[in-house]
Structure formats: C-alpha cells, structure tokens
Biopython code that builds the backbone (N, CA, C, O; Angstrom):
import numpy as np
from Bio.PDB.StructureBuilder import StructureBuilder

atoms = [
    (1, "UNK", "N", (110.859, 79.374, 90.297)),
    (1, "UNK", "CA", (110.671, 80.490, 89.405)),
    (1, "UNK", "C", (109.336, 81.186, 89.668)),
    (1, "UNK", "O", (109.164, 82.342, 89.281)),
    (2, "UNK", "N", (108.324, 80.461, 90.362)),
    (2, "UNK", "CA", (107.494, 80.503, 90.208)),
    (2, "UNK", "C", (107.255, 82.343, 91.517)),
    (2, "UNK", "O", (106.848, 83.465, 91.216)),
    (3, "UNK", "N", (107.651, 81.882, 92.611)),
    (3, "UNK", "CA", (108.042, 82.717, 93.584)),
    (3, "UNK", "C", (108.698, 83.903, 93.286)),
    (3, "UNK", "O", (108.332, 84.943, 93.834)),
    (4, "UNK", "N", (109.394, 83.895, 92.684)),
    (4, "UNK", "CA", (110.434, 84.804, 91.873)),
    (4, "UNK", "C", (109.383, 85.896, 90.885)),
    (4, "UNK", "O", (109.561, 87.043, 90.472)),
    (5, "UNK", "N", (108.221, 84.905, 90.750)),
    (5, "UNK", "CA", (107.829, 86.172, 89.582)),
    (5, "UNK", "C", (107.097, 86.854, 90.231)),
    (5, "UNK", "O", (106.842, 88.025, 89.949)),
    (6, "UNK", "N", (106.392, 85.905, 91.727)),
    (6, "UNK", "CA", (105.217, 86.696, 92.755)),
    (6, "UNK", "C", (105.871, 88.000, 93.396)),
    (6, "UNK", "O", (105.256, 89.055, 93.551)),
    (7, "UNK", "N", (107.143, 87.794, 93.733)),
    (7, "UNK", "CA", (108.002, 88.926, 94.036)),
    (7, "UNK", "C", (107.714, 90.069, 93.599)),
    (7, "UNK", "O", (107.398, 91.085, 94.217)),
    (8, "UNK", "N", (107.865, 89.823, 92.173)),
    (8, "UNK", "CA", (108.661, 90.765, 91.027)),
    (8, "UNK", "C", (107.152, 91.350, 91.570)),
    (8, "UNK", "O", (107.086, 91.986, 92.622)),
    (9, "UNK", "N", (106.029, 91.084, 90.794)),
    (9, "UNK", "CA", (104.714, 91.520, 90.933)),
    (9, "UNK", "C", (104.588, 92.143, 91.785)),
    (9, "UNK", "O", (104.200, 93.294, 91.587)),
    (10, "UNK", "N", (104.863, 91.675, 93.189)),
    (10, "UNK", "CA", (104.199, 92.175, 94.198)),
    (10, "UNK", "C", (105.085, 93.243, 94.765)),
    (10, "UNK", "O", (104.510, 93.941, 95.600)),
    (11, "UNK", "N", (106.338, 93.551, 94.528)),
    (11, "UNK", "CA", (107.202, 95.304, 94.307)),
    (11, "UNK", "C", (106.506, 96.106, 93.979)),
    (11, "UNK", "O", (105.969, 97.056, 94.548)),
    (12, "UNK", "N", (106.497, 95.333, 92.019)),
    (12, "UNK", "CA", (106.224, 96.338, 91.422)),
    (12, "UNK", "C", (104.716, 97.154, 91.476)),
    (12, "UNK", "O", (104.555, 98.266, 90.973)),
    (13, "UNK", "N", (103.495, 96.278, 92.284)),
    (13, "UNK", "CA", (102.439, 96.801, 92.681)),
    (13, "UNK", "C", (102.592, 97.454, 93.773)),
    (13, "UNK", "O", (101.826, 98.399, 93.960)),
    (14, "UNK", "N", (103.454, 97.188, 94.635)),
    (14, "UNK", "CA", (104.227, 98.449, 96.124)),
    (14, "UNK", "C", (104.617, 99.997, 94.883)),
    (14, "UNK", "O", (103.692, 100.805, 94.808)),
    (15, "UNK", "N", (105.509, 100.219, 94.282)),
    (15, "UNK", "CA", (106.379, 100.739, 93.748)),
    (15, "UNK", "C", (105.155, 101.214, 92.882)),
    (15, "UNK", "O", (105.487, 102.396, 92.970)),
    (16, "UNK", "N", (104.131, 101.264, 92.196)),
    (16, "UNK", "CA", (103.349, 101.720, 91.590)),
    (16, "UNK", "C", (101.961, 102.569, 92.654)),
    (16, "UNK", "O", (101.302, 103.596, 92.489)),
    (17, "UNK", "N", (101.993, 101.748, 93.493)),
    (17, "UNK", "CA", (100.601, 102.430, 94.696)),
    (17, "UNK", "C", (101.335, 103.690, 95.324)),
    (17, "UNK", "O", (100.732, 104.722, 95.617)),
    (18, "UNK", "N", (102.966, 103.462, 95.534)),
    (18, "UNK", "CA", (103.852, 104.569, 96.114)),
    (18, "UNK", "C", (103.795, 105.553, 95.111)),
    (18, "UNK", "O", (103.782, 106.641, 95.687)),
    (19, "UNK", "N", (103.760, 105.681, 94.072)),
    (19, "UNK", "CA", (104.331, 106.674, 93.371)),
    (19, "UNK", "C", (103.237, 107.429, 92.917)),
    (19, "UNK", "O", (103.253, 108.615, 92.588)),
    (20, "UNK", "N", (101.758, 106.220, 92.929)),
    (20, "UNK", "CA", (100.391, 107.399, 92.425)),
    (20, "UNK", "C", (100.167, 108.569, 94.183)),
    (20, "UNK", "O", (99.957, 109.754, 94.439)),
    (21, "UNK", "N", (100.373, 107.355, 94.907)),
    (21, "UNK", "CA", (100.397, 107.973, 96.627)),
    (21, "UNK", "C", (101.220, 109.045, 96.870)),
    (21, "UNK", "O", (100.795, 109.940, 97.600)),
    (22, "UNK", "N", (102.779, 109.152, 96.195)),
    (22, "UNK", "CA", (103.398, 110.425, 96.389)),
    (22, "UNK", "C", (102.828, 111.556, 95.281)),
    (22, "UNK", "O", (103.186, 112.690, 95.597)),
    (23, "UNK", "N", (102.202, 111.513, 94.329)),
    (23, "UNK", "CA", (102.157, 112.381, 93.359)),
    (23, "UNK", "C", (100.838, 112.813, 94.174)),
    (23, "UNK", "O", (100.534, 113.911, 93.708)),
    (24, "UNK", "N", (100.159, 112.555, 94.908)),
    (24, "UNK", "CA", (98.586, 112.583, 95.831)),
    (24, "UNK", "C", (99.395, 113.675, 96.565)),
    (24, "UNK", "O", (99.425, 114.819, 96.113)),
    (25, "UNK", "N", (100.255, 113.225, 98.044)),
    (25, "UNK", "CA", (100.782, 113.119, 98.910)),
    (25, "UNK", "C", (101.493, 114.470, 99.112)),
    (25, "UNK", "O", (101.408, 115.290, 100.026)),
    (26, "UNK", "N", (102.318, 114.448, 97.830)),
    (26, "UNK", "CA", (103.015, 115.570, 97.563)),
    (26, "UNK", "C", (102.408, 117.409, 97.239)),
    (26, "UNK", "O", (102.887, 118.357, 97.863)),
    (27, "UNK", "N", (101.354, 117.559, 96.209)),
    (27, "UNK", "CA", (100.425, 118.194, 96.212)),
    (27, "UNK", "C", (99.628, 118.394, 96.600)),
    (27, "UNK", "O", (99.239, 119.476, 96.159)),
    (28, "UNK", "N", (98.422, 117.652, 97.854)),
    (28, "UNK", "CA", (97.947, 117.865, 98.717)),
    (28, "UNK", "C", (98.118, 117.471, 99.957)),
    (28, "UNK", "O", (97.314, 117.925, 100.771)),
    (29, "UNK", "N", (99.078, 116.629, 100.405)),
    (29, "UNK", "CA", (98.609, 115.854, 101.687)),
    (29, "UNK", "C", (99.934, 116.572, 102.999)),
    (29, "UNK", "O", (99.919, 116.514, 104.229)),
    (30, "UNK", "N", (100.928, 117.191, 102.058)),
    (30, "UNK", "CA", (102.416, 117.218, 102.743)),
    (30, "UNK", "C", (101.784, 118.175, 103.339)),
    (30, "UNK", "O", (100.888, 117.658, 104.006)),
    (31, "UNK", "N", (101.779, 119.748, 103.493)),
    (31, "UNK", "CA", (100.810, 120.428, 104.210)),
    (31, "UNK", "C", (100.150, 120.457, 105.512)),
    (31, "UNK", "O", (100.286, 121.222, 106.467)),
    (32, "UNK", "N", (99.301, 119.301, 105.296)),
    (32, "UNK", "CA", (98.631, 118.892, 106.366)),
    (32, "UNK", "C", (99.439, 117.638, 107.180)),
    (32, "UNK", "O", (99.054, 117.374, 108.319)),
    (33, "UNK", "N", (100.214, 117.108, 106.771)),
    (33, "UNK", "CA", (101.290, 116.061, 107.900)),
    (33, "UNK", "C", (102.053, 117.117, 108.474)),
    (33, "UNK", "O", (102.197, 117.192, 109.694)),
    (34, "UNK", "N", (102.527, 117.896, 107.724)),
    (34, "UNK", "CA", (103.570, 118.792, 108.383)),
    (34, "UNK", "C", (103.730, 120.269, 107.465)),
    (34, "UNK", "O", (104.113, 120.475, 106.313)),
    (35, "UNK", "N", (103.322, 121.025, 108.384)),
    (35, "UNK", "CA", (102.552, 122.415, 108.589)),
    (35, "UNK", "C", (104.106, 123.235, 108.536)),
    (35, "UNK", "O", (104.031, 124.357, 108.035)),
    (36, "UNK", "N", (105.359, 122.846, 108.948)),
    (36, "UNK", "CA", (106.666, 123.633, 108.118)),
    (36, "UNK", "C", (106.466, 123.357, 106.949)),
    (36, "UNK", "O", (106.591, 124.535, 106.612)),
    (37, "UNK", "N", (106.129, 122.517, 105.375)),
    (37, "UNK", "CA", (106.120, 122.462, 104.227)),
    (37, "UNK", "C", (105.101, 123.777, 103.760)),
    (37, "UNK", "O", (104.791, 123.981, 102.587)),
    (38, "UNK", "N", (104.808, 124.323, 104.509)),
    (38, "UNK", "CA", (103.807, 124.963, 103.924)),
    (38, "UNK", "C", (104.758, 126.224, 102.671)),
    (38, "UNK", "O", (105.570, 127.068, 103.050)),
    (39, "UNK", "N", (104.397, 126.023, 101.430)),
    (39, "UNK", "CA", (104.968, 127.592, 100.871)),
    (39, "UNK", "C", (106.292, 126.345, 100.214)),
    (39, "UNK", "O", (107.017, 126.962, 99.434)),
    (40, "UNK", "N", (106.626, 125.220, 100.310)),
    (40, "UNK", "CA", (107.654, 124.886, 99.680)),
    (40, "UNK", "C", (107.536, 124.738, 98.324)),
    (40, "UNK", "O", (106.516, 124.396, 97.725)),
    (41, "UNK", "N", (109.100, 125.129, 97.638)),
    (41, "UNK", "CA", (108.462, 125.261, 96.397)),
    (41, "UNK", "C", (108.754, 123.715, 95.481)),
    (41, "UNK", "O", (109.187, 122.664, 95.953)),
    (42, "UNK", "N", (108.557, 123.855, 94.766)),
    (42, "UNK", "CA", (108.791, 122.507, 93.536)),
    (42, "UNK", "C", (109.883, 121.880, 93.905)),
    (42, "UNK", "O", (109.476, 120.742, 94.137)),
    (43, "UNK", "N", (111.122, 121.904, 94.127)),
    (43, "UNK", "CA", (112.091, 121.505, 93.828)),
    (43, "UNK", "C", (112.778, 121.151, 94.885)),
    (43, "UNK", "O", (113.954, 120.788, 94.876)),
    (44, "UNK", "N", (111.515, 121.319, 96.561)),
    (44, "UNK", "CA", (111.515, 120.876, 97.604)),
    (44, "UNK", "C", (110.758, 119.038, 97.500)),
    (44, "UNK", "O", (111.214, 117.935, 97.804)),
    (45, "UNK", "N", (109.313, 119.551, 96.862)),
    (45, "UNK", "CA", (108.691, 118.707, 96.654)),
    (45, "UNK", "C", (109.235, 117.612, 95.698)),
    (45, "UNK", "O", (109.146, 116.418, 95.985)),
    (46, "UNK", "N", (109.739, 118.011, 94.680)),
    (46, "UNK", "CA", (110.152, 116.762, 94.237)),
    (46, "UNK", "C", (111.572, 116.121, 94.392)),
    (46, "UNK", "O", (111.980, 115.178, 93.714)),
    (47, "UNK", "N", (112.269, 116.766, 95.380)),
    (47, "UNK", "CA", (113.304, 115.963, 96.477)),
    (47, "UNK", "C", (112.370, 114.899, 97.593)),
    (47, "UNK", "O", (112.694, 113.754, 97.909)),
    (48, "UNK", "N", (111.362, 115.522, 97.976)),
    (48, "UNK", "CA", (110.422, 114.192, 98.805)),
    (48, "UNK", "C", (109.671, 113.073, 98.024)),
    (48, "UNK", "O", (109.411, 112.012, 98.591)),
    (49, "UNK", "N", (109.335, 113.290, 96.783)),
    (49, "UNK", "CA", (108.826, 112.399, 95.943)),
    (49, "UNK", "C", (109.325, 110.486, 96.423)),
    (49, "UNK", "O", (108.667, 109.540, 96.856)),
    (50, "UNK", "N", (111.028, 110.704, 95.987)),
    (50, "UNK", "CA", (111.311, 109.326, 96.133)),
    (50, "UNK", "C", (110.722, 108.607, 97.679)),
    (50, "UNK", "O", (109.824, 107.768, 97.736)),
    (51, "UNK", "N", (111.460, 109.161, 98.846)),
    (51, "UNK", "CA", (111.244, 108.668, 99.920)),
    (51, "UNK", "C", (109.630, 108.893, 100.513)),
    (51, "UNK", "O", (109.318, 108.309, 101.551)),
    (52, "UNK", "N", (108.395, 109.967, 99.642)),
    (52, "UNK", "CA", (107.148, 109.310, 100.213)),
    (52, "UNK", "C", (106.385, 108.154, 98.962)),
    (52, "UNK", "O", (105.290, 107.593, 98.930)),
    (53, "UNK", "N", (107.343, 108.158, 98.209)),
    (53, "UNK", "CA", (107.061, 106.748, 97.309)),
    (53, "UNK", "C", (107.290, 105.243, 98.179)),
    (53, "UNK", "O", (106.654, 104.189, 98.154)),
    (54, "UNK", "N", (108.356, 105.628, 98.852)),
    (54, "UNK", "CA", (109.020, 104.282, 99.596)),
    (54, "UNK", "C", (108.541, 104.180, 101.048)),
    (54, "UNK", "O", (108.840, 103.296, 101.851)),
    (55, "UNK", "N", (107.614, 105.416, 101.277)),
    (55, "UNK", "CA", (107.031, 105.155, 102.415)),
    (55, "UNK", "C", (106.169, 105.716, 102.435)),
    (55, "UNK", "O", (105.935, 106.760, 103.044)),
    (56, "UNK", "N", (105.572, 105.147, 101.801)),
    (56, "UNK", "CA", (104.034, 105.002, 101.303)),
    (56, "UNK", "C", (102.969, 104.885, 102.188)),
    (56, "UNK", "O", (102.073, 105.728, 102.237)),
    (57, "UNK", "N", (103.015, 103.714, 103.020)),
    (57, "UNK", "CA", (101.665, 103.326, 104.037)),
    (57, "UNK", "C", (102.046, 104.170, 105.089)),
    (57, "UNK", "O", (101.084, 104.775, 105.560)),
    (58, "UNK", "N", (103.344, 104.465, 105.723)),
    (58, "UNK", "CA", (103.377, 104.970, 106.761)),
    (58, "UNK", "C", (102.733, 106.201, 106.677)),
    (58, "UNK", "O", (101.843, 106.367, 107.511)),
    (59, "UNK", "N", (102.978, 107.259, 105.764)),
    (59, "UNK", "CA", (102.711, 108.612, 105.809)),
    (59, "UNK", "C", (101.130, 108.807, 105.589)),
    (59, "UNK", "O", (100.490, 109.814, 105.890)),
    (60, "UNK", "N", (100.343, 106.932, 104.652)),
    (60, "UNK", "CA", (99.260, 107.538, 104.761)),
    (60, "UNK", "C", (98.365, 107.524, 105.809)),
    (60, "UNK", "O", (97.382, 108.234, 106.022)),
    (61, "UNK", "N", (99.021, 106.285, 106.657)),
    (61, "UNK", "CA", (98.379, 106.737, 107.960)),
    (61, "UNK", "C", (98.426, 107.993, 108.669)),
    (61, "UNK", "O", (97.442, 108.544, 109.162)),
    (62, "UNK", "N", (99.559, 108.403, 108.699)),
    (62, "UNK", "CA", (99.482, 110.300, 109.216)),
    (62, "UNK", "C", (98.879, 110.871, 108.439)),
    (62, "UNK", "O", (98.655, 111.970, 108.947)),
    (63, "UNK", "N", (98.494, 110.832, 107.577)),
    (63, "UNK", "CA", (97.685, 111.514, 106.302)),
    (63, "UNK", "C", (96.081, 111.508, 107.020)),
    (63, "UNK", "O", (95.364, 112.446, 107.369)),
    (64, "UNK", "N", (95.919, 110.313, 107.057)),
    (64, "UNK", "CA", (94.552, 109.961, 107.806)),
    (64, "UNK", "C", (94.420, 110.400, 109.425)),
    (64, "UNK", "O", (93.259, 110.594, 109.786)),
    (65, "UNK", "N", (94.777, 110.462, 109.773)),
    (65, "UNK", "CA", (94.901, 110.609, 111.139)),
    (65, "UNK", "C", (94.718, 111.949, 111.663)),
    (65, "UNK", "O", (93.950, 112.402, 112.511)),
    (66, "UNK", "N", (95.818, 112.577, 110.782)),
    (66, "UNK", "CA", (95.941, 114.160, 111.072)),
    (66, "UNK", "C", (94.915, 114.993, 110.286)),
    (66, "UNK", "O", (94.891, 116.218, 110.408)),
]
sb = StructureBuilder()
sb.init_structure("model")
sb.init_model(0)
sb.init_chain("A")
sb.init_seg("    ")
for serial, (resi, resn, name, xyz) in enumerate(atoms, 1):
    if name == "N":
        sb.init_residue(resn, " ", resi, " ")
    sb.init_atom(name, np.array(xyz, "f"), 0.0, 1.0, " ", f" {name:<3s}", serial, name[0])
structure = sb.get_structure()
C-alpha cells in the first residue's frame, strides 16, 4: 500500500508542475518554440493546454534552448 500511495503522489506532483508549466507555456513560451503560433487565438491555446501539461519537461527544454 505503501508504494501505491508514492505513486499516487508522485503523478499527482507530475500533473500539477504540468499544468502551472502549461498555463506559463501557453501565454508566453508557445511563440517562441514555434513562431507559426504566433496570433493564435484562445481557443487554439487552450486545445494545447492538455498535451503541454503531459509534456511538460520535453517542451521545457525547447523552451530553454530556443
């Protein structure tokens, strides 16, 4: 049980760093990874929300990089 709860924890601290990271990501960072987003409106952006929640580290390395 004990494992089971380290799990749970350790998602839900993935699943929480993703979602402050896309709300970052989304309003300033998309832009600068990729220069077609430029001018997209809301309802672009929050169709990318889920999947830069779930991929989280990857994009912030392009984030950093670029």
């Amino acid at each position: 049980m004990i494992a089971a709860e380290w799990i749970a924890i350790a998602l839900t601290g993935y699943a929480c760093a993703g979602l402050l990271f896309a709300l970052l990501f989304v309003c300033f960072g998309m832009e600068r990874v990729d220069p077609a987003t430029r001018g997209s409106r809301f309802g672009f952006r929050l169709i990318m929300l889920p999947g830069v929640a779930a991929l989280w580290p990857l994009l912030l390395r392009r984030w950093v990089v670029s």
